[in-house]
C-alpha positions in Angstrom: 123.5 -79.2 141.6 122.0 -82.4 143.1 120.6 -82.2 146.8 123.1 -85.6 147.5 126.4 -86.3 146.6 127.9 -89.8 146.8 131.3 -89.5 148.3 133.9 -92.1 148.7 133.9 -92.2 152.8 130.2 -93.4 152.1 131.4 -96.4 150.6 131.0 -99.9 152.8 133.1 -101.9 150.7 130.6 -103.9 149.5 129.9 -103.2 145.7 126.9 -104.0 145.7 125.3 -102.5 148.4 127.4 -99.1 147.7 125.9 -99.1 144.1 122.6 -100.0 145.9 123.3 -96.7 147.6 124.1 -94.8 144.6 120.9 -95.2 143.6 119.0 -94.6 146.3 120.7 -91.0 146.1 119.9 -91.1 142.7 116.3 -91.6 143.3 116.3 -88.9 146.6 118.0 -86.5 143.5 115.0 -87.2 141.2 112.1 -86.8 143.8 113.6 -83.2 145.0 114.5 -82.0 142.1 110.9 -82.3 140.7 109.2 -81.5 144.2 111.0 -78.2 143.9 110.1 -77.5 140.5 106.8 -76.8 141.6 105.3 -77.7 138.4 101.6 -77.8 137.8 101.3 -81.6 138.5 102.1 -84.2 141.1 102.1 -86.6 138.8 105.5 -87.1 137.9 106.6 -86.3 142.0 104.4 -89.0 142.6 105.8 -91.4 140.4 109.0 -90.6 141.3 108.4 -91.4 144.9 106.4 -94.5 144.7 109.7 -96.1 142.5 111.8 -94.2 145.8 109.6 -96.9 148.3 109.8 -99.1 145.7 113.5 -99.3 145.9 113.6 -98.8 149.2 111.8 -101.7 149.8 113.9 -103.8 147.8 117.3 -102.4 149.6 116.5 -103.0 153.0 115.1 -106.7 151.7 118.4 -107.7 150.2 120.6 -106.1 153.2 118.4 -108.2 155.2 118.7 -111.1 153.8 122.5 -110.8 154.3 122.3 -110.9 157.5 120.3 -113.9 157.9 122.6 -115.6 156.0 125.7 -114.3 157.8 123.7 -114.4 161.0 124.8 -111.1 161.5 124.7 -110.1 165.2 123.3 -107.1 165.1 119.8 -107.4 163.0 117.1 -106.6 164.7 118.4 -103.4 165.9 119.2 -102.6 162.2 115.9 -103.8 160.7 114.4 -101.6 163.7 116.4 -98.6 162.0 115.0 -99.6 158.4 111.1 -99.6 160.0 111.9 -96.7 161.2 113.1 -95.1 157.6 110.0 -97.4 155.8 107.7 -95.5 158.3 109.3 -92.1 157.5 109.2 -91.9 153.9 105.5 -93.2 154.0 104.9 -90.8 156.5 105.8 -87.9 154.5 104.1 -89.1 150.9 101.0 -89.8 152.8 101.7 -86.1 153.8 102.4 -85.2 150.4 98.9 -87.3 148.4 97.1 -85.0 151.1 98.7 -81.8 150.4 100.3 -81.6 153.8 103.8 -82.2 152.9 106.3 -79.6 155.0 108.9 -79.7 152.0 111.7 -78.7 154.7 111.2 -81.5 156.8 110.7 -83.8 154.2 114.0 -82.6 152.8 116.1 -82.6 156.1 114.4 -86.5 156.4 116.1 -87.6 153.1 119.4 -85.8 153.9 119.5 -87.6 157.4 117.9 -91.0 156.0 120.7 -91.2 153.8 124.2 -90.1 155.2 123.0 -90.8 159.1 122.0 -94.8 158.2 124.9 -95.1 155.7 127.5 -93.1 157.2 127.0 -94.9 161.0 124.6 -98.3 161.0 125.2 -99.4 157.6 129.5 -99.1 158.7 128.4 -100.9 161.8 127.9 -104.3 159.6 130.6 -103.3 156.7 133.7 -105.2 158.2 131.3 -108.2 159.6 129.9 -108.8 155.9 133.3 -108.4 154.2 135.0 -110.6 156.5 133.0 -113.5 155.7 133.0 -112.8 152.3 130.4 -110.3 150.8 132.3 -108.1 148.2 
């Protein structure tokens, strides 16, 4: 059973930014279910979460870049919310590469990370971005 499921009232109405989605809880899926196999190596956990920044990265980038070309009102408070996610996840691998990593609280961070910034700032710019046109 995967740690997240995608569920319809997750959805922003913007296809591509809800597929973007999908595969960031794709990716969250992938690094806990091989973090809680507890298998010999951290070599595949730590592939897994470098292509989870990785993503990340290039997620927050292209929301971003919608709203400088929307001019979306409410920016810098939501790129404040994505340094604060960026600084999280690093956080925690850092925490991880040192063999420090409290798996609980790394878990409960993805779970939050996820449906908190989808489920209430990411709907905060869903009907400014669709009514000028972003589908």
């Amino acid at each position: 059973m995967p740690f997240l499921n995608w569920a319809p009232k997750m959805s922003v109405g913007i296809e591509s930014i809800d597929e973007q989605h999908k595969k960031l809880i794709g990716q969250i899926n992938s690094v806990v279910d091989i973090m809680l196999m507890q298998a010999d190596s951290n070599a595949d956990l730590n592939d897994v979460m470098d292509a989870l920044v990785d993503y990340t990265r290039t997620h927050f980038a292209f929301e971003e870049s919608l709203f400088a070309e929307h001019q979306y009102t409410e920016t810098s408070d939501h790129i404040s919310h994505h340094e604060h996610l960026r600084n999280g996840l690093m956080s925690h691998i850092d925490k991880f590469r040192r063999g420090q990593l409290d798996k609980a609280r790394f878990l409960e961070f993805l779970k939050d990370w996820l449906i908190n910034h989808i489920m209430e700032t990411d709907m905060k710019y869903s009907e400014f971005l669709r009514d000028r046109g972003v589908v």
